[in-house]
N, C-alpha and C positions, 0 to 999 in steps of 0.2 A: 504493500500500500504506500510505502513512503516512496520508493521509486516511482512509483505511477505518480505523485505528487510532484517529485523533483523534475521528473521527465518533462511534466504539465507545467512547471513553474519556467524551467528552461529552456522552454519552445514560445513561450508566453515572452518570456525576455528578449528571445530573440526576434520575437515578431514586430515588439516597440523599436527595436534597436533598427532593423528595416525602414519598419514608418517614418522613422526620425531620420536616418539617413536618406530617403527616399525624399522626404520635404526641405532636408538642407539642401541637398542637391538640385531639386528642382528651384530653389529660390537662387542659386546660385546660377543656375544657370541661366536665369531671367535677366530681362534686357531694364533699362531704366532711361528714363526720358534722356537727352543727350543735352550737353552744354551748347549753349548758343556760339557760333563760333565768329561769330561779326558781319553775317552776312545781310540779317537783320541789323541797321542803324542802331548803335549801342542807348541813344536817345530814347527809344519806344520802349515805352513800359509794359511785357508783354505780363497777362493776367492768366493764372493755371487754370484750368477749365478741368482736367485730370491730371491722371501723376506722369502721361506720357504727351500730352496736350498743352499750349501756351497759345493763346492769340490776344489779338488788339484790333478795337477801331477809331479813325478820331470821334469825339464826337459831335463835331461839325457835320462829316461825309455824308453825302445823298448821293446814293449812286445814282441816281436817276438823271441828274445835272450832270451824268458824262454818255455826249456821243458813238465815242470811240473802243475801242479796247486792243490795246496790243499786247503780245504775248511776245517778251524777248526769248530768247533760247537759252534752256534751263543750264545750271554749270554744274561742274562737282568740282567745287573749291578747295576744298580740304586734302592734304598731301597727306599719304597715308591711312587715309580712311576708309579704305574699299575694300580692305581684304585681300585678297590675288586676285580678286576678279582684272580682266584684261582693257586695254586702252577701247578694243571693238566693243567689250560688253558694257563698258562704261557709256561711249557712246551712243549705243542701242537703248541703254536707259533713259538717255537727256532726250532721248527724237520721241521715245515713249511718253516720256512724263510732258514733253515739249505739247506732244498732239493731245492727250490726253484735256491738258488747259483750253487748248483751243476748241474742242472737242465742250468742255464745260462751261465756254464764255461765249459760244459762237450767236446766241440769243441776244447778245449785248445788253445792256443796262435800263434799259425803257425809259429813254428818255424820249419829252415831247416831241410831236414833228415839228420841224421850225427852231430847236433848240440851239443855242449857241455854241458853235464848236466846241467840245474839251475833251481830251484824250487821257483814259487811265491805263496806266502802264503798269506789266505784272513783272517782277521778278522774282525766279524760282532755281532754289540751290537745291542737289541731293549732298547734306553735308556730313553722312556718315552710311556704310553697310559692314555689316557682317556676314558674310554670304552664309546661305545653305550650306549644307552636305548632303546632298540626297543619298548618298549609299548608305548612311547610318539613321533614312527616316521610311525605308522601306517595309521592314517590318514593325507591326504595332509593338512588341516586345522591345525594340531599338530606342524607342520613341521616348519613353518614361523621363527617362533624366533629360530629353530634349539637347541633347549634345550634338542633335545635328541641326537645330534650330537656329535662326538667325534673325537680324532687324534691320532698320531703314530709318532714316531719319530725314525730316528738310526743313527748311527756313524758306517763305516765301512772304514777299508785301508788294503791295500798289503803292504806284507814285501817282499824284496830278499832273500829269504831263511826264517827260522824259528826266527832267531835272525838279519835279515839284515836291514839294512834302508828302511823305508818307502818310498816307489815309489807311490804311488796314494791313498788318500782318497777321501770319500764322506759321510756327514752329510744331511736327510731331514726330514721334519715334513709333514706328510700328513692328511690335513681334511678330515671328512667324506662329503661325496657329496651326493646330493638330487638325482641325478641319479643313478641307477643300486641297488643291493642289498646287499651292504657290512654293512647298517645303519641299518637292522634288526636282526645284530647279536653284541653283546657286542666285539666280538672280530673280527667282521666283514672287517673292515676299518684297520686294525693292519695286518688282513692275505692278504688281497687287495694290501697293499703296501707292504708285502711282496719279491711278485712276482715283481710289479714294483722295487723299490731299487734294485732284483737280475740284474733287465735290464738294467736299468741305468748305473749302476755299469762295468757291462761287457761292456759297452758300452764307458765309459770314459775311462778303462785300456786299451782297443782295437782299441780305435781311431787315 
């Protein structure tokens, strides 16, 4: 009886000692909002919306008093920040997230017919990745400690004009998720948020 107890106490122990390595590991291995790297005007006081979310708008801006919308070609500023990923997949991301915007603006601002020219202008940074690993998210058993999981972060704002004050930014970092299919490509999670940020985006200039 006392063995059958210790047996039961020592499988017991080992089973917290799992959970608990199981939860360290998974917090460890989680991503956390990214520092702003200056691509966002250091002036704008951006406000936490979440723990991976920052945005800003003035509160003068009506979008609606802008014409125009241009979309400049997205950058990846930050040296060292990409992982290994390659100068072509870097590339392929900035035409991505490029069309995406345009893609999300091309409705323009609704302003009046008759309205007086004004042009707001977007600028959009991917200012960090951690690429996938797809070979270590293939199987569900792989998955657990998310060791092959990765993120994306950007810094994006409108200016009134090409040189005017900043009227809206938004900074986010995005995790790879256990669902859907963006974790089996190293740049999978980076073009995913992509298209998200373009939404978002149009979504707080237009509100």
């Amino acid at each position: 009886m006392n063995i059958r107890r210790n047996t039961i106490r020592f499988r017991s122990a080992l089973s917290a000692i799992f959970v608990s390595a199981t939860v360290a590991a998974l917090t460890a291995c989680g991503s956390s909002a990214q520092q702003r790297i200056g691509f966002i005007p250091n002036n704008v006081q951006m406000k936490e919306t979440d723990s991976l979310t920052h945005e800003w708008t003035a509160p003068s801006f009506n979008h609606k008093q802008f014409t125009e919308v241009v979309i400049l070609p997205v950058t990846t500023p930050a040296d060292g920040a990409y992982g290994d990923l390659t100068d072509e997949q870097l590339a392929e991301l900035r035409t991505t997230f490029t069309n995406k915007l345009n893609e999300a603006f091309k409705v323009g601002m609704g302003a009046a017919a008759g309205a007086p020219a004004r042009k707001l202008v977007i600028h959009a940074a991917i200012t960090a990745i951690k690429p996938n690993k797809p070979l270590l998210n293939v199987a569900p058993q792989t998955q657990i400690l998310r060791r092959g999981y990765g993120f994306a972060s950007c810094e994006m704002f409108a200016t009134d004009g090409d040189i005017g004050s900043v009227v809206a930014a938004y900074m986010q970092t995005v995790d790879t998720q256990r669902l859907g299919t963006a974790k089996y490509s190293s740049t999978g999670t980076a073009s995913k948020a992509a298209e998200d940020w373009s939404s978002e985006f149009f979504k707080l200039v237009t509100k």
